[in-house]
LUMVEXKE-632094 format. One record per residue: residue number from 0; x, y, z of N, C-alpha, C, O, CB in turn. Coordinates in steps of 0.05 Angstrom, whole numbers, plus 5000, padded with zeros to 4 digits. Glycine has a CB too. Layout:
% LUMVEXKE-632094
PT   seq   n.east   n.north   n.up   ca.east   ca.north   ca.up   c.east   c.north   c.up   o.east   o.north   o.up   cb.east   cb.north   cb.up
PT   NUM        X         Y      Z         X          Y       Z        X         Y      Z        X         Y      Z         X          Y       Z
...
% end
This chain:
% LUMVEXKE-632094
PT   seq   n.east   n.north   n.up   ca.east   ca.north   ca.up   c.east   c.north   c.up   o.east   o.north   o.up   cb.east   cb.north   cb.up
PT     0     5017      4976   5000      5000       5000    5000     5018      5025   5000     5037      5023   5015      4981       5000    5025
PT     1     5016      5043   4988      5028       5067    4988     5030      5092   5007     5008      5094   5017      5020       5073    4971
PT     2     5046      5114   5017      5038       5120    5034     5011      5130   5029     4991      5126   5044      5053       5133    5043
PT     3     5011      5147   5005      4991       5163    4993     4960      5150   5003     4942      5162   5013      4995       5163    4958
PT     4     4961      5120   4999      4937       5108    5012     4928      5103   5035     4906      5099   5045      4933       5092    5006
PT     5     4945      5104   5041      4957       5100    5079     4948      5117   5092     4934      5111   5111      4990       5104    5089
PT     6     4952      5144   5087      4940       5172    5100     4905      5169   5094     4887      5166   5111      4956       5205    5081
PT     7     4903      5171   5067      4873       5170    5059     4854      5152   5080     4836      5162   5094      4871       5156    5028
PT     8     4861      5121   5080      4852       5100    5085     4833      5085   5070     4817      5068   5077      4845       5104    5104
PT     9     4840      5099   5037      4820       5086    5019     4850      5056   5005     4872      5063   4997      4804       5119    4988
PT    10     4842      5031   5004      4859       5016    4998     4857      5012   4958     4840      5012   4941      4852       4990    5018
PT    11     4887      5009   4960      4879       5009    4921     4855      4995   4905     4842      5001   4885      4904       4994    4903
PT    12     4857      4970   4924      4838       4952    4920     4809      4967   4909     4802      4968   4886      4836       4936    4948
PT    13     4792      4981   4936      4768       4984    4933     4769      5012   4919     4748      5020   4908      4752       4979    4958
PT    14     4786      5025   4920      4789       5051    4892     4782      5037   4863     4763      5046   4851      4828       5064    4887
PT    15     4801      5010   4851      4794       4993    4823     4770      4980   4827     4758      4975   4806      4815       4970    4813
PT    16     4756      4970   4855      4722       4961    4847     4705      4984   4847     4686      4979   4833      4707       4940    4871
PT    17     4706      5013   4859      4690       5031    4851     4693      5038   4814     4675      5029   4799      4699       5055    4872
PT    18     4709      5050   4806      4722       5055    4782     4711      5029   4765     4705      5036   4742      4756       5057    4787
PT    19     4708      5010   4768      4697       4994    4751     4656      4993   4751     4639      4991   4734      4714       4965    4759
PT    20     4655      4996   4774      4631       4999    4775     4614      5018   4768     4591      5014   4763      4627       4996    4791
PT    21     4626      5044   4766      4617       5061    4748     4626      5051   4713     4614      5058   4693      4631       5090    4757
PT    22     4647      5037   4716      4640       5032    4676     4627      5023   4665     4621      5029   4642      4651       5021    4660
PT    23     4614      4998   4686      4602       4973    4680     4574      4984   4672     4561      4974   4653      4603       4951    4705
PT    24     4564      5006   4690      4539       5033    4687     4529      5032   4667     4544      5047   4654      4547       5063    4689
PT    25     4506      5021   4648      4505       5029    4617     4485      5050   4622     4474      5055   4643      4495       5004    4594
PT    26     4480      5066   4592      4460       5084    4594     4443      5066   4578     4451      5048   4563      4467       5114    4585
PT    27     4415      5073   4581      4398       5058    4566     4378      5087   4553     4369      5107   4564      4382       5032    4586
PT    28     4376      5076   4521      4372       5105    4501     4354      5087   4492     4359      5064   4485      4398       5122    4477
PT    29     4325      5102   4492      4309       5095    4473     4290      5108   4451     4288      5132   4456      4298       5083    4486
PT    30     4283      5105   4440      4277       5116    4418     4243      5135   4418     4227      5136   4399      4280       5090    4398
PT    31     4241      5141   4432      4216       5153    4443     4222      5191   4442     4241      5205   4449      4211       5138    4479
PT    32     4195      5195   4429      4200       5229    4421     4204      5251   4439     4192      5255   4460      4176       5241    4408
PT    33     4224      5264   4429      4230       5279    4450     4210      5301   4462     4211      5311   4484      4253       5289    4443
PT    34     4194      5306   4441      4174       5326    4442     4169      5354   4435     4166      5355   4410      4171       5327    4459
PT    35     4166      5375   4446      4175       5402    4427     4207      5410   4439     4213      5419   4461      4149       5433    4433
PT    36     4223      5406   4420      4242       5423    4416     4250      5458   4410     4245      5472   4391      4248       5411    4400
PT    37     4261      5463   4431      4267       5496    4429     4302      5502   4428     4318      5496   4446      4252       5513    4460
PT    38     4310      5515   4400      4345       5512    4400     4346      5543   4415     4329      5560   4412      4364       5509    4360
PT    39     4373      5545   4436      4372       5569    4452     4395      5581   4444     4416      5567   4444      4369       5566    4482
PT    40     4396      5606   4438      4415       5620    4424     4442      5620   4440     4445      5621   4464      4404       5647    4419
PT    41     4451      5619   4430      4490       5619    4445     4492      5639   4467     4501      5660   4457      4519       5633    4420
PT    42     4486      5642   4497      4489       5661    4507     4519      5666   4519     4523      5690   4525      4469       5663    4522
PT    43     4543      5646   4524      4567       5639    4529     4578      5659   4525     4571      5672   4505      4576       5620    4519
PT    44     4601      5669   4543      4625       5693    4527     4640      5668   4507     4636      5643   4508      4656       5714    4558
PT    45     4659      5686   4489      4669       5670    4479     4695      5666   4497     4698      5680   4517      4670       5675    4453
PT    46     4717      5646   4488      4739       5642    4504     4756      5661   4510     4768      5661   4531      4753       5625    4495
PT    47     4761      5688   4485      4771       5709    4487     4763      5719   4508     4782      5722   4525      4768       5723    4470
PT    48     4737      5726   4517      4718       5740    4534     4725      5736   4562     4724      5752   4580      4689       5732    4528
PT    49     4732      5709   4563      4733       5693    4594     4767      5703   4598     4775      5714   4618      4727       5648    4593
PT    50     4782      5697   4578      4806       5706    4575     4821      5735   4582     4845      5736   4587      4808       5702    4552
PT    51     4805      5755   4581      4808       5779    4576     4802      5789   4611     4785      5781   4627      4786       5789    4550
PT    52     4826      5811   4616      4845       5824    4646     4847      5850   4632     4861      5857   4613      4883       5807    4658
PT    53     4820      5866   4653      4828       5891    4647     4856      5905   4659     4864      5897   4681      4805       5905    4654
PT    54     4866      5919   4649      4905       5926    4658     4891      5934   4691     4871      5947   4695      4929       5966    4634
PT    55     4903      5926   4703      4898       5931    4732     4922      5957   4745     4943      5958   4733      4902       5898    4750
PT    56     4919      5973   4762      4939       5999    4765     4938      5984   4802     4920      5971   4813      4921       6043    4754
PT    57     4960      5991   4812      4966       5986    4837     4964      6020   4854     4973      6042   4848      4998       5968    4836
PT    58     4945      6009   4881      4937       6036    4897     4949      6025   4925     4968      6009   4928      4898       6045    4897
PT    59     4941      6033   4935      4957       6045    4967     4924      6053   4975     4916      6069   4958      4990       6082    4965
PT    60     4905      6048   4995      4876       6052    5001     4875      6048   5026     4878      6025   5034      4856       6036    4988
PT    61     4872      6068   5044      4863       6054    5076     4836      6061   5077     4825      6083   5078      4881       6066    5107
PT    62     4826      6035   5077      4798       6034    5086     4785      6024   5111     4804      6013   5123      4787       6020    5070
PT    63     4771      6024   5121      4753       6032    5149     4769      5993   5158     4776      5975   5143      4701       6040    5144
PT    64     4767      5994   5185      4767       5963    5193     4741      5946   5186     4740      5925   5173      4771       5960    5226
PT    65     4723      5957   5197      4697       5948    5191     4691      5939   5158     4684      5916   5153      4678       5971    5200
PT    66     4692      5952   5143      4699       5947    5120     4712      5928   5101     4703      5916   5081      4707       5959    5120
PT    67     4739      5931   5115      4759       5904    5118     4746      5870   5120     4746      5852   5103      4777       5909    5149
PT    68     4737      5871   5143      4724       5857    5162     4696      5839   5147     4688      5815   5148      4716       5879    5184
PT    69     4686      5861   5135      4657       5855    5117     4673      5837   5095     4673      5813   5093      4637       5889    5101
PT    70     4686      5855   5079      4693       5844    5052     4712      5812   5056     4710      5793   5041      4713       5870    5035
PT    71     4725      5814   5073      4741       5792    5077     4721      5769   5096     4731      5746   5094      4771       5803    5093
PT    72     4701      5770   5109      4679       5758    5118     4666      5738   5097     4667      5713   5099      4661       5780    5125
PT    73     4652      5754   5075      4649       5753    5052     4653      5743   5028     4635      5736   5013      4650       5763    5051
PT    74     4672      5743   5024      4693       5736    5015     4690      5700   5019     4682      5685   5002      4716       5753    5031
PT    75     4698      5695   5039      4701       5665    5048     4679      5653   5041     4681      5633   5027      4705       5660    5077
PT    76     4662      5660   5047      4630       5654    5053     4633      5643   5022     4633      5619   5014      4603       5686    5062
PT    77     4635      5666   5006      4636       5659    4967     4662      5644   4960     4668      5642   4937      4638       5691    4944
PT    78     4680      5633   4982      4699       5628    4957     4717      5643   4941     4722      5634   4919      4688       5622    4941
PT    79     4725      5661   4948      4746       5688    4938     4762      5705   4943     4772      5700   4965      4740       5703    4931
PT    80     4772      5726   4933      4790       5733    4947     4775      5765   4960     4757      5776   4946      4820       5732    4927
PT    81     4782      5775   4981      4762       5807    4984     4773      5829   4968     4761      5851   4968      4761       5821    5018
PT    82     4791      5826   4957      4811       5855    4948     4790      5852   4917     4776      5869   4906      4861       5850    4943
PT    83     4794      5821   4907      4777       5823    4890     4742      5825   4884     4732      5824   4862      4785       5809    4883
PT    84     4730      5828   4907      4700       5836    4916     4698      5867   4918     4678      5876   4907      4692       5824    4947
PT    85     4716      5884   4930      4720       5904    4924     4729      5922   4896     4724      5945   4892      4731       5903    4938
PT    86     4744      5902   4875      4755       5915    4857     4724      5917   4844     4713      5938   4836      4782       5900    4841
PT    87     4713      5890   4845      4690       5891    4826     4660      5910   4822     4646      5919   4805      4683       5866    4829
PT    88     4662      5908   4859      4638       5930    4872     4655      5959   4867     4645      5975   4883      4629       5924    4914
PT    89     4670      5970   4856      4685       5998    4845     4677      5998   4816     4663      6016   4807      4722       5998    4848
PT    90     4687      5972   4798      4684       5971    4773     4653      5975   4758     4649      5982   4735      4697       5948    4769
PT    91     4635      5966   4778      4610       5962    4783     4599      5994   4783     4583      6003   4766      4607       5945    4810
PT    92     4609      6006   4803      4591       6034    4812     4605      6051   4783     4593      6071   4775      4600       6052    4853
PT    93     4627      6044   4772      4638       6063    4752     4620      6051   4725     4611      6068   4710      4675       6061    4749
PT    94     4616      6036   4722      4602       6020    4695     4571      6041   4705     4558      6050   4685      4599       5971    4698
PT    95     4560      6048   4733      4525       6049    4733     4538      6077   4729     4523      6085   4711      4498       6039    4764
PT    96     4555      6096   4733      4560       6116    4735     4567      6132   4698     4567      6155   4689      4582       6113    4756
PT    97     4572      6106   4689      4588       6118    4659     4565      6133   4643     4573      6153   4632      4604       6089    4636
PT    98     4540      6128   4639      4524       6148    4628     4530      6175   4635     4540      6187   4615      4499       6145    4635
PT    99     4527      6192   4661      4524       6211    4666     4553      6216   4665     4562      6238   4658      4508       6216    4687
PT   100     4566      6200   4670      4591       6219    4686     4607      6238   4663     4606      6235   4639      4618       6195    4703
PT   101     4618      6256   4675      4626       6278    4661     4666      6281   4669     4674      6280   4692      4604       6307    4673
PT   102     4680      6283   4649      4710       6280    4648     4714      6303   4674     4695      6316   4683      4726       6288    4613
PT   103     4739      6305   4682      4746       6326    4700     4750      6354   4689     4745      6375   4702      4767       6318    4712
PT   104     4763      6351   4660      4763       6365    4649     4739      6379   4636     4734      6403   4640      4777       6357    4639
PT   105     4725      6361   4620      4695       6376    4621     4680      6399   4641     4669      6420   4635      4677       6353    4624
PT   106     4684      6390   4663      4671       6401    4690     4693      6428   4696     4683      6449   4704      4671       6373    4721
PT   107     4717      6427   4692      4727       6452    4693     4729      6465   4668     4730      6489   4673      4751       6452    4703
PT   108     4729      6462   4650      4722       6481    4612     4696      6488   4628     4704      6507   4641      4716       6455    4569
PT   109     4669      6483   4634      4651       6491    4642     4649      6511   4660     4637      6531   4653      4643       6475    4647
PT   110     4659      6509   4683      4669       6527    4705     4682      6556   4690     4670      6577   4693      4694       6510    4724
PT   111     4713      6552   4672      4723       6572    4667     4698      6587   4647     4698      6612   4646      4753       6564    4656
PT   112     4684      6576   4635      4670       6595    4616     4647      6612   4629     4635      6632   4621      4660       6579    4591
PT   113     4642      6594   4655      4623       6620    4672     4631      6640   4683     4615      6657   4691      4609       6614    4692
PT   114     4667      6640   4688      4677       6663    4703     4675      6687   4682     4682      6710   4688      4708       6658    4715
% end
């Protein structure tokens, strides 16, 4: 026995009778109508899509403990990391924000032409 199995306490043995017993499994297909068919449009990103890292910029941020605390709470709960719960809830309020929002520059050309 190996150590590898040793720790587990699963023996090689009954690892090759599970593993077979799922092969042995047949599916049984029969020829009976499937009924109404509906084809559903591709809604998937493509692989590019899944692929694709917006350039990330490195900050320096002190934020509240409580804060901290929430997101990294959170975090666990989902499975993730909190820096990245945060990046997304930022990327998020800037995406609901991008209609209105106005450049910095815009907002001062504006200013100077009322003086």
């Amino acid at each position: 026995m190996s150590a590898k199995t040793q720790r587990s306490g699963v023996s090689e043995k009954a690892k090759a009778g599970a593993s077979r017993r799922y092969a042995e499994t047949k599916i049984k297909y029969t020829d009976e109508p499937l009924g109404k068919v509906q084809v559903v449009a591709d809604f998937l990103p493509s692989p590019a899509e899944l692929a694709y890292r917006e350039e990330g910029v490195k900050v320096t941020l002190a934020l509240s403990k409580k804060s901290i605390e929430f997101f990294k709470s959170e975090a666990s709960k989902h499975h993730t990391q909190y820096q990245r719960m945060i990046r997304r809830l930022l990327d998020a309020y800037v995406d609901g924000q991008a209609p209105t929002r106005q450049s910095t520059r815009t907002l001062r050309d504006k200013a100077a032409q009322r003086r």
